[in-house]
Structures are given as C-alpha cells and as structure tokens.
N, C-alpha and C positions, 0 to 999 in steps of 0.2 A: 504494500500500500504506500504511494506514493506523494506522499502531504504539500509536494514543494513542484511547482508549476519552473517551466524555463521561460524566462522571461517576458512573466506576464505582465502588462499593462496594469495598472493601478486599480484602473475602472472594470477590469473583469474577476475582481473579487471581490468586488461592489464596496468594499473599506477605499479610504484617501490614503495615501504613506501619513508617517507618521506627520514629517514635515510642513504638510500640505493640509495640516488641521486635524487627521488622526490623531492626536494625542489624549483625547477626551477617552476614544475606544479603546488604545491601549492602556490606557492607565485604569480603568472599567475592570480592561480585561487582569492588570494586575494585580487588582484588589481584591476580584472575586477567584484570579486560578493560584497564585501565592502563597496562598497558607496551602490549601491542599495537594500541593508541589509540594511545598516544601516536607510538611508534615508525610506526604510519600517517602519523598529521601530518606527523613530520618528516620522511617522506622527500617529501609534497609541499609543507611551506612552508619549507624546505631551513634549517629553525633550530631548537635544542634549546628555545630558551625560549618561543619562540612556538607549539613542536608541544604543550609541558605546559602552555601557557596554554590553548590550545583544548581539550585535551583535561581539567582541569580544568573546565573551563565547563563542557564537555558532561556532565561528572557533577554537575554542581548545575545544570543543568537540570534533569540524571532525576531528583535527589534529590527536587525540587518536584513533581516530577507521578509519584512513586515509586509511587503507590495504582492511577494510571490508564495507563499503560503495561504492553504485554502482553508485548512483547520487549525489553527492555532493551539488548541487545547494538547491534540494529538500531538502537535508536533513538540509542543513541550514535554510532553512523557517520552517522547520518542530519544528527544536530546538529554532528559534526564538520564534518561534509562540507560545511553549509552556512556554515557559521564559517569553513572554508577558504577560500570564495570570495568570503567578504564579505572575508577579508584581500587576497585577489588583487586585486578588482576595487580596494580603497584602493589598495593601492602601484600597481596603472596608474595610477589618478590622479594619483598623488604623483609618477610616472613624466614623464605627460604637461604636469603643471604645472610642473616642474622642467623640462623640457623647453623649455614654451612662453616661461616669465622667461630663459633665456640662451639664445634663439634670437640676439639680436644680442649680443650677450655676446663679448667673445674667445673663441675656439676653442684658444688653445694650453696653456689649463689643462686638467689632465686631468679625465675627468669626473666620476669619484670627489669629487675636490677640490671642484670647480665644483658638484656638487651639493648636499654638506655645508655649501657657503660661503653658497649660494643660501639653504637652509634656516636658516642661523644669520641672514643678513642679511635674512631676511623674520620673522625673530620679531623684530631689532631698529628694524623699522617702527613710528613713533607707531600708535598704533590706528585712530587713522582713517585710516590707508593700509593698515595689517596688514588690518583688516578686509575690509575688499572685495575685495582680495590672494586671501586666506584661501576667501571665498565662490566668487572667479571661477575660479582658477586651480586650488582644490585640490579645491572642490566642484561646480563645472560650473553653478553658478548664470548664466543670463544678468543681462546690464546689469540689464533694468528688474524681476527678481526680487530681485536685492539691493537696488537703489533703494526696493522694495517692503519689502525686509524692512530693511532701516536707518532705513525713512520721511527719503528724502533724494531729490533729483529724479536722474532718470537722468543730465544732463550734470553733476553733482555726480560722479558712482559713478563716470563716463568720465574728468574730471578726476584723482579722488585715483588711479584706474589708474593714467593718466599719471606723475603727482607720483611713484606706486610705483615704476614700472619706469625712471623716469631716475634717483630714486635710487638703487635694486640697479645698476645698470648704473654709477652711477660707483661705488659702492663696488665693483662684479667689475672694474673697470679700475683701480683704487687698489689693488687685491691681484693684479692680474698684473701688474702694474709692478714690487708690492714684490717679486715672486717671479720676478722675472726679472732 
C-alpha cells in the first residue's frame, strides 16, 4: 500500500501545502494524531523520550512531502513503524557488541554496570582503537571492510582489535577489583 503519490499537485489531495495556508490542517492534524503516535511508540520502545523523538520525526517527515501524501494518518504509522525498528535492530547491536567486549570480562559485575562501564571505557579509547572498536563491534563491519574503509591493511585492523580488547579488559579488571 502505497500512501505517497509522485509528484502530485497540491490540488489533487484537495489539502493547500503547508505554506500556502495548510497550516491550520496540519496542526489539527497534530493535535489530534500526536498523542496516539506517540503513546504507540512508547509502548513498543518502552521510553517517553525516544517514543516523542520518533514520533516527532514522523511529522516532519509528512511535513516534507505534506502536498504528496494521501493519508497522513497511515503514513505516520508507517514512518513510525519503520523508525521503531531501525531503533530495535541498533540496540541489538549495541546488545551484541556489549556483549561480545566482556565475553572474557569478569562475570561478577552486574550487567547493568559492566555495560555502562564497557560503553564509557570504549569512548575512552585513542581513536585508533575507538575506531575499529566502533566499526567491528557496534556496526558489524568485517576485518577487511574496515581495513577498507580506514585505508589500513587488515593485520593492522586485527592488531589495534587486539590493543582494544586487552585494554577494556584491564580496565573491566581494575574496576572489579576496585568494586570488590
């Protein structure tokens, strides 16, 4: 189902653009779709601030394409929806690479902990460890794609891994020491 016309004329969705004196109807229209957008998101991204950011977006998306859009309603669930699971599928990421840096990691910190700890001590990697860090762990680039996109050879990229993960690993062992 296709909510978004190609370059349709103003007048054949019988709405003005916004510009052109629409602004009465789309602000109508944000008073009455807003709360139940928004209150949509947050019961699936289970956060106040992340459900009014998505749902946000999703009206200045329609706002842009105001002229060529037939159903508005739809198309904002449609742009929620998809903004939902671009969030989802990040935090699996962020899930999985948090994950994969304190596989050897002590296990007697709790994971809450261990994960905020993880995230503070991988932004305070030099950059040339952050980086690759950053690409492998958090965006699923393989070796020789980052090596590609750094212009560095891949037993470089394998290396500063390395250098990464023994660093975090004595700093997660210098913070369960101190915490124990």
């Amino acid at each position: 189902m296709d909510t978004v016309r190609q370059a349709a004329p103003a007048s054949a969705t019988g709405r003005p653009a916004p510009a052109q004196g629409g602004e009465a109807e789309a602000a109508a229209l944000f008073a009455t779709a807003y709360p139940r957008l928004a209150g949509w998101c947050r019961t699936l991204v289970r956060s106040d601030d992340l459900a009014h950011e998505i749902a946000s977006e999703a009206f200045t998306r329609l706002w842009s394409r105001w002229r060529t859009v037939d159903e508005p309603v739809p198309y904002l669930y449609a742009v929620a929806s998809n903004l939902v699971k671009q969030q989802w599928r990040s935090a699996e990421r962020e899930r999985r690479a948090l994950s994969r840096l304190t596989r050897d990691a002590t296990e007697s910190a709790p994971p809450a902990d261990r994960g905020s700890a993880v995230r503070s001590l991988v932004q305070g990697l030099p950059v040339r460890l952050r980086t690759p860090v950053l690409l492998h762990y958090y965006a699923g680039l393989s070796i020789e794609e980052i090596a590609t996109a750094l212009h560095r050879r891949p037993g470089t990229v394998k290396s500063d891994l390395y250098n990464a993960r023994q660093a975090l690993r004595a700093e997660l062992r210098g913070l369960h020491e101190v915490t124990t």
